[in-house]
N, C-alpha and C positions, 0 to 999 in steps of 0.2 A: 468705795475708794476714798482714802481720806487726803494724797496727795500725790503729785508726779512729778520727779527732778530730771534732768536729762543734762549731757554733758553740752549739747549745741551744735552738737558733727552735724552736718547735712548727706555727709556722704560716708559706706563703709571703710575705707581706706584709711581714713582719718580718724575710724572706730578703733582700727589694729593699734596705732601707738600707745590707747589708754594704756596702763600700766594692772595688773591685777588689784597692787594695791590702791590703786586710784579708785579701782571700783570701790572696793572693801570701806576706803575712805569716804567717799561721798556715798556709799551706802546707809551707813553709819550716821553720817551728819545729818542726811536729807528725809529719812526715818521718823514719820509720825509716832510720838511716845503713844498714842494709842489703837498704833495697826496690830491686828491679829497677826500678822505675817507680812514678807513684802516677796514681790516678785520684779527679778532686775532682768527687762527685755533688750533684746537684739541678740541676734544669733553671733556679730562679730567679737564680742564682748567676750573678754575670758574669765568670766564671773566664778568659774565649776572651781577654778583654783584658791578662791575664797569663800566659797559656800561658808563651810564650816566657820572660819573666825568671823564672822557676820550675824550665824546666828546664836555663836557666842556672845558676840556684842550685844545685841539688841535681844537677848531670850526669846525668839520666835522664830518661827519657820521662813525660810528663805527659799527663793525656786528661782532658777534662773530657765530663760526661755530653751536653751540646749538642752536642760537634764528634762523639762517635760516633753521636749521633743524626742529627746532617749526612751523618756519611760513609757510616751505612748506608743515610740515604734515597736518596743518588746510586748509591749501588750497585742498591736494588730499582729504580730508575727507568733503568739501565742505563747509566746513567754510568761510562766507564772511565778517562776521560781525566786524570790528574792533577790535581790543584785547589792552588794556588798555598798560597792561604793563607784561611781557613775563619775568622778573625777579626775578627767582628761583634757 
């Protein structure tokens, strides 16, 4: 782990206002130039809608806590097939 930002909510409700691009923004800024990858937690967070321009910006792998929570539920339900794109 080379760092951790957070917006300061204490509570989910006041997670809903972020804006997508707020995430994508302080994703961006708060991004150690030398993380392998980052991963943006909290499930109320609607990060999936900025995956991709994120890790455009920073050239590395992005995961938000929703999409591994997708991709392991396809796994325990034995899903192996590919899945396009997990951005909902």
């Amino acid at each position: 782990m080379l760092n951790i930002a957070g917006f300061g909510f204490e509570d989910d409700t006041a997670m809903t206002y972020i804006t997508p691009q707020d995430i994508a923004e302080a994703a961006i800024e708060n991004c150690d130039p030398a993380a392998d990858l980052m991963f943006i937690s909290c499930t109320a967070l609607r990060a999936s809608l900025v995956l991709d321009q994120v890790e455009q910006a920073l050239d590395i792998p992005v995961v938000s806590s929703n999409q591994a929570l997708a991709w392991h539920s396809l796994k325990l339900a034995g899903h192996s097939a590919p899945v396009a794109d997990l951005a909902v």
